[in-house]
Structures are given as C-alpha cells and as structure tokens.
C-alpha positions in Angstrom: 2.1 -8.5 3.6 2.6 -12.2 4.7 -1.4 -12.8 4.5 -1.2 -11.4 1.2 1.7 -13.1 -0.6 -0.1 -16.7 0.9 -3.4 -15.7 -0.6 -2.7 -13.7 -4.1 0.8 -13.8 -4.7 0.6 -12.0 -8.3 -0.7 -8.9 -5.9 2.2 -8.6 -3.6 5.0 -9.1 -6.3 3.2 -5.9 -8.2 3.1 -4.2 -5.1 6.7 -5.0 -4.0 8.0 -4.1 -7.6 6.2 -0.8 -7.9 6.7 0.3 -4.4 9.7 -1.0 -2.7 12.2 -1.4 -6.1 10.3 1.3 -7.5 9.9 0.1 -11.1 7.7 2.2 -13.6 4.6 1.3 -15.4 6.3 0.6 -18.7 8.6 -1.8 -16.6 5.9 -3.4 -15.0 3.8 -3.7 -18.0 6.9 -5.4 -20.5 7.4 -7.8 -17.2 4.2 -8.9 -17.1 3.0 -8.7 -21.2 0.2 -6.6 -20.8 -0.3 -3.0 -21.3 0.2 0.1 -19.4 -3.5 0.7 -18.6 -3.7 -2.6 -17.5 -0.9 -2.8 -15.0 -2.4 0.6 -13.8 -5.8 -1.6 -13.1 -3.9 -4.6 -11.6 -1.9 -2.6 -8.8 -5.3 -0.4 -8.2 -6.8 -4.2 -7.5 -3.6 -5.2 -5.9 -4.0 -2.3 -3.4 -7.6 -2.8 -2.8 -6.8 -6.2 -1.6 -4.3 -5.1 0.8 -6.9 -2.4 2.3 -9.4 -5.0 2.7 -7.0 -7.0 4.6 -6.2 -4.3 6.9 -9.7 -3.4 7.4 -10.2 -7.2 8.1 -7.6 -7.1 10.4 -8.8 -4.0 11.8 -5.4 -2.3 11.6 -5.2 1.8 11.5 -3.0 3.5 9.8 -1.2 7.1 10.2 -2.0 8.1 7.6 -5.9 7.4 7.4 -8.3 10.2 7.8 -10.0 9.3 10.8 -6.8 8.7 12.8 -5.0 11.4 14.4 -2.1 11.6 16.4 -2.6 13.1 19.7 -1.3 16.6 20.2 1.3 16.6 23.0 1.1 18.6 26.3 4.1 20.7 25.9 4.9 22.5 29.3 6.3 26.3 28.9 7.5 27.4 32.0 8.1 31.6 32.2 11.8 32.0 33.5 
C-alpha cells in the first residue's frame, strides 16, 4: 500500500475509503463529484493497479487460485 499511495495517491484514498471505512458508492461518488458508474470504474482501476504491483513485486496471496495451503500431517494414534 506504501508503493501505491507514493505513485497514485487518488487510488489508495478510493481503496482505503471503500474497503477499510467501508463507505458506499453513493458516498464515494458525492465525495469525489462524479457518478456512481464512474466511481465503480475508478476503484476497478484502482485495484488493477494494486494487482499489478503485487504481481511486480511477485507477492502471493491466500486467496489466489494457484496458491494453496498445504494440508497438514495430522497423526491419529488408535488407543
């Protein structure tokens, strides 16, 4: 998030509003005097952004398809 704040700073205030304070699109949209459609289109390009810089920085998340937690070697002893 610090890369992204230096470089496009309009991106990570959209991204911080909508996902950590949780404002709505009608929120974001009267804050920044533009529509709802378009605020839509400016956190989809705000989040693009982001992926690109994790993909840059070659970073892996959970949650991405091709990473998958290990299952773990549980050990069942019969009493």
């Amino acid at each position: 998030m610090a890369g992204l704040r230096s470089k496009h700073p309009d991106a990570h205030d959209l991204l911080f509003d909508y996902y950590v304070f949780g404002k709505t699109f009608m929120r974001l949209a009267y804050e920044h005097h533009c529509s709802n459609g378009h605020i839509g289109k400016k956190l989809s390009n705000a989040e693009g952004i982001l992926d690109g810089l994790l993909m840059a920085l070659e970073i892996r998340l959970e949650m991405d398809p091709d990473v998958q937690r290990e299952p773990l070697a549980v050990k069942v002893s019969a009493l």
